[in-house]
N, C-alpha and C positions, 0 to 999 in steps of 0.2 A: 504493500500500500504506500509506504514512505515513499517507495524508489516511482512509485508513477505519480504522484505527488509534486516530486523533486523535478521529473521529467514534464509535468502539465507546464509549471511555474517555469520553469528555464524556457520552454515553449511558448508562454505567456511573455515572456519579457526580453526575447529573441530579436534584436533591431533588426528593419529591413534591411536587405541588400540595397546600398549604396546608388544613385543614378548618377551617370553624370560624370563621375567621379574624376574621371582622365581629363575630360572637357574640363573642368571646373578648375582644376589645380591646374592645369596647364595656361589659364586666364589670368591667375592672379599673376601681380606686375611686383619683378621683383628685381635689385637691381645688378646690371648681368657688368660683369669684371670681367675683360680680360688677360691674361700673365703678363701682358709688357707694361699695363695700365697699374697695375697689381704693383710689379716691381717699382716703378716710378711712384706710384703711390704711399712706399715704405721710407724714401726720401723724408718726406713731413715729420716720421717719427723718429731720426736719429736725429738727436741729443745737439745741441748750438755748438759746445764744448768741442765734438769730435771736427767740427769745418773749423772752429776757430782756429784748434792747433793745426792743422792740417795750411790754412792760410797764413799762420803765423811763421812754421817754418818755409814757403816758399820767401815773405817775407823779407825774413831774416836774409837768404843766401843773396836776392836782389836788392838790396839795402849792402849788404856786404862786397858783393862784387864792384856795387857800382861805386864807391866811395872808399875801400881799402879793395884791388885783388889782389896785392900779394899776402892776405890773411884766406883766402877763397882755400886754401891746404887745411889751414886749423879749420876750418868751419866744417870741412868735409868728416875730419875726424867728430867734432862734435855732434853733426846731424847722424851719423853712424851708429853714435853711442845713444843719441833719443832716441831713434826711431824703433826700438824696443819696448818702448814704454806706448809710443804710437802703435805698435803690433796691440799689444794687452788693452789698449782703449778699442779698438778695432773688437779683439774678443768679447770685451764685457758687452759691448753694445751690442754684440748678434744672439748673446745669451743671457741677455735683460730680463726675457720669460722664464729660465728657468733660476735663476739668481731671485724674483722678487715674488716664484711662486705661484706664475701667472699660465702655466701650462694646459692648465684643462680648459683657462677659457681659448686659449689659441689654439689647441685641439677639437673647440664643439664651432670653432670657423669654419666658412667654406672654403680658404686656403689652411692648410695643415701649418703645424708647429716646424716640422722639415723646412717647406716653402716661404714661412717668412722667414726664417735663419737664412736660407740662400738666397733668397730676395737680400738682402741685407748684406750678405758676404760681396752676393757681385756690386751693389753699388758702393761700399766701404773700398773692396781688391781694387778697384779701378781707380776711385777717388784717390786712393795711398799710393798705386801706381803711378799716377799722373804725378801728382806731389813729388815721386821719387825722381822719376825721369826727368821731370823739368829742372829739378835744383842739382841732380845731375850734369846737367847739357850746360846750366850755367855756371854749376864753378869748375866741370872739366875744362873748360876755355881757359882757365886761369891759373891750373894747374901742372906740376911737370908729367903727371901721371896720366891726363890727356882723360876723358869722356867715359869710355868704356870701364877704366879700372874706377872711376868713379861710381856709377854705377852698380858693381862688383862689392866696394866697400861699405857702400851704405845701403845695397838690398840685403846681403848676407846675413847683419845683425837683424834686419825686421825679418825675414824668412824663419830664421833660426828661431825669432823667437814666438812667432806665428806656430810651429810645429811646437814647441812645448807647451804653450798655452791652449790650445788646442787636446792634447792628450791630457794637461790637468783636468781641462771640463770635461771631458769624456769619461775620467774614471771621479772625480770629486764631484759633491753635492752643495750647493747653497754659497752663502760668502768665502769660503773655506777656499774655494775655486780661484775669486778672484784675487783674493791675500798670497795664493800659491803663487801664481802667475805675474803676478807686481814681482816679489820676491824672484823667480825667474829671469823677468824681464830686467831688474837691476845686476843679476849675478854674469847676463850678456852683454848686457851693457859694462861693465867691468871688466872684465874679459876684454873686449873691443877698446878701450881703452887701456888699458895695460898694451895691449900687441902694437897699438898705434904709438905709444910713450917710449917703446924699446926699439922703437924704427924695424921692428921686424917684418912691414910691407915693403919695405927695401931691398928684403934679402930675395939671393935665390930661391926661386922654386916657392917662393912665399905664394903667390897669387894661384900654383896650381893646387895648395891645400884647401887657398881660402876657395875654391870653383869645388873643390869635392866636396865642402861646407857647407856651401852654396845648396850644391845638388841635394845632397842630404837633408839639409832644413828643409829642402821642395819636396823630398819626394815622404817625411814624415809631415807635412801639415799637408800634401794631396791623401794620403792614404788615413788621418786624423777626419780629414772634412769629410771622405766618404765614409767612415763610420759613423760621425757625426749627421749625415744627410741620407745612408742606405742600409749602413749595416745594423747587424743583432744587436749592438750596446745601444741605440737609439734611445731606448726607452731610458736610459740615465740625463738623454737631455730631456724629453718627452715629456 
């Protein structure tokens, strides 16, 4: 008796099949993004701080070259030794969401948590690129070491430290992340300075270590990003 009872009542209060349904949700106006609009659109949310220093050191080298360039040498070694510290502002900003906690609402978006990170990485890679090459181009002119090794000495430290900051957020949780990573960035930075203080970019065979450091730094923050953006540990940025 219970069980047709239970069945009358379920029977009873059974909502109709739906009409319409396709039609109706297909109607409503909703607003349609697409990824290049998407990327550009991530612009607005990085930080005043990250363009300031990024304009401060082009800046600096064009302020310097044009008014001392026989100091355009010392400048090269000092943008060499920031721009480590520019790598680690670079990271904090792309992992903002998972630094203040903010994950599950960028996960219940219709771009995913992965996609603004790399929305983010390419318009920051570019933005830091550009910054690098240009103050590059201007004080190798001024220098005895000529463009290229310019280049060379002041991508190596930000690469370098792109690839540790990078694997800290990947295995570390919450501020802990970015304290590692500061810490990092100044122990490269250090380093980079020491090798510049002992004239040891003078020496032989100097330049083909710092290119294998070079490489190195590249091929741990490309193999870092893609776990960061495909691989199984995602879920630690996630």
């Amino acid at each position: 008796m219970k069980l047709n009872l239970k069945s009358e009542i379920k029977t009873a209060f059974e909502p109709p099949e739906p009409k319409g349904r396709a039609s109706f949700l297909a109607a409503i106006p909703y607003p349609k993004l697409t990824y290049s609009k998407f990327v550009f659109s991530q612009i607005g949310y990085i930080r005043k701080r990250v363009w300031f220093v990024s304009a401060a050191v082009v800046f600096a080298a064009v302020k310097t070259v044009c008014a001392i360039p026989e100091e355009a040498k010392l400048l090269v070694w000092l943008i060499a030794a920031f721009v480590p510290f520019l790598a680690i502002m670079t990271t904090v900003e792309i992992s903002r969401s998972k630094i203040y906690g903010m994950t599950e609402i960028e996960e219940g978006c219709r771009f995913s948590l992965p996609q603004v990170t790399g929305a983010r990485m390419i318009i920051l890679g570019i933005c830091n690129f550009a910054v690098m090459i240009t103050v590059s181009v201007l004080l190798g002119n001024h220098v005895p070491f000529g463009v290229a090794r310019s280049v060379l000495y002041i991508f190596t430290p930000y690469i370098v430290a792109s690839g540790i900051s990078f694997m800290i957020f990947s295995k570390v949780k919450g501020q802990e992340a970015a304290y590692l990573s500061a810490a990092a960035a100044l122990v490269v930075s250090f380093v980079g300075v020491m090798i510049s203080s002992r004239g040891i970019y003078e020496k032989p065979l100097a330049n083909l270590y710092i290119i294998a450091v070079c490489l190195g730094g590249t091929l741990m923050a490309v193999a870092q990003t893609k776990k960061l953006l495909f691989g199984k540990d995602s879920y630690l940025w996630n």
